[in-house]
C-alpha positions, 0 to 999 in steps of 0.5 A: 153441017149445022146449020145456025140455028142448030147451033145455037141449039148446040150451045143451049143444050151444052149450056156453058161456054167455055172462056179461054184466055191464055199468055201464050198460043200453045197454052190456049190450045191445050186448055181448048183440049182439055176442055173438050176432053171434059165433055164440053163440045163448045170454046170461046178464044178470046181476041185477048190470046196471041196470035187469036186468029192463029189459035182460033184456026188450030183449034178448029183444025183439031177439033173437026166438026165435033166442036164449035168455036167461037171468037170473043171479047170481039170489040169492032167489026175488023176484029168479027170480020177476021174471026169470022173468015178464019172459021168462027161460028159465033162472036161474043162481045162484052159491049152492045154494038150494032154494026157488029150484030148486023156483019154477023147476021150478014155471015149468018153467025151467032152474035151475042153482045154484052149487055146489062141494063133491060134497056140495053139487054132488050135493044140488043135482042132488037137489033137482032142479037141470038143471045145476049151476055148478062155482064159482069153477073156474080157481082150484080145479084147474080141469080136474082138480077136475071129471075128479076130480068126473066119477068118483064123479058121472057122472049130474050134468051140471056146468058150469064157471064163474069164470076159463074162457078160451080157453086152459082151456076145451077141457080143462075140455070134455075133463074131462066139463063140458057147458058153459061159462059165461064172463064177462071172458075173452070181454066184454073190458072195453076194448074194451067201453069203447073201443066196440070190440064186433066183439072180443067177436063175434070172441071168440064164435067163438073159444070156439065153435071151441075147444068144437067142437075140444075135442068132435071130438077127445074122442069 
């Protein structure tokens, strides 16, 4: 079993965390397959799913020790606390709370809250952060916004989140961020609705390859 900080090393080598959000339990399930079907060792259910909690359990159900789940859009603390206790390694928040940075310090899980401002984005590293979700990026100066966050807070490890697509995301790898997390440029709402997963498997490892690409050429 891994301990915490490996895997929050897990989700740093990985570099992406997949964003699953579906209108049905059944549906986010597959995408969680076909996701890790594509490479990708690390999923995000959002709370915004069904019966989340439900999804949340079969996904770790299926995916054994080979992969890590995590819970997002987690709001309160209720919410962590329920994520938790059905199995979440690491909660992912778009808001900077501190009540719910501390109850996941108390389980000994991940939490990455959202943040924006260097204000914001440095008192949610104080208040004991592991990562800290650069929210919404693509519409804010996507990789020049973090090279420019990178200078003044070289110690904060930032994830960007909110528009990442193939296209961006080697840059924003390139700026400084230690991962990714992606939602509709990877689950692609059509071909989910058309049934068509072995797009979104293909797709994992397109971005996998664009995170590798984006690493080798930067050191």
């Amino acid at each position: 079993m891994l301990d915490k900080f490996e895997k929050l090393n897990l989700i740093i080598e990985t570099g992406i965390i997949p964003v699953i959000r579906a209108r049905s339990s059944e549906e986010a399930i597959d995408i969680a397959g076909a996701v890790k079907r594509g490479g990708i060792k690390i999923i995000e259910i959002t709370m915004t799913v069904p019966q989340a909690l439900r999804v949340l359990e079969k996904v770790i159900q299926d995916g054994g020790e080979e992969i890590l789940v995590g819970a997002g859009t987690v709001l309160d603390e209720e919410t962590a606390r329920g994520a938790i206790l059905a199995g979440a390694e690491f909660i992912v928040s778009p808001t900077l709370n501190e009540t719910l940075i501390r109850i996941c310090r108390r389980y000994s899980k991940i939490i990455i809250p959202g943040a924006l401002t260097p204000t914001e984005i440095l008192s949610a590293w104080e208040m004991g952060a592991d990562m800290v979700k650069v929210f919404p990026i693509a519409q804010l100066g996507g990789a020049g916004y973090i090279k420019a966050l990178r200078a003044p807070l070289p110690q904060v490890s930032l994830m960007a989140v909110g528009g990442v697509s193939l296209k961006n995301v080697g840059e924003l790898i390139k700026a400084g961020v230690s991962a990714v997390g992606v939602g509709g440029e990877l689950v692609d709402k059509d071909a989910v609705s058309r049934g068509e997963f072995e797009v979104l498997s293909e797709r994992a490892g397109q971005f996998l390859d664009k995170i590798r690409q984006a690493r080798a050429s930067h050191h």
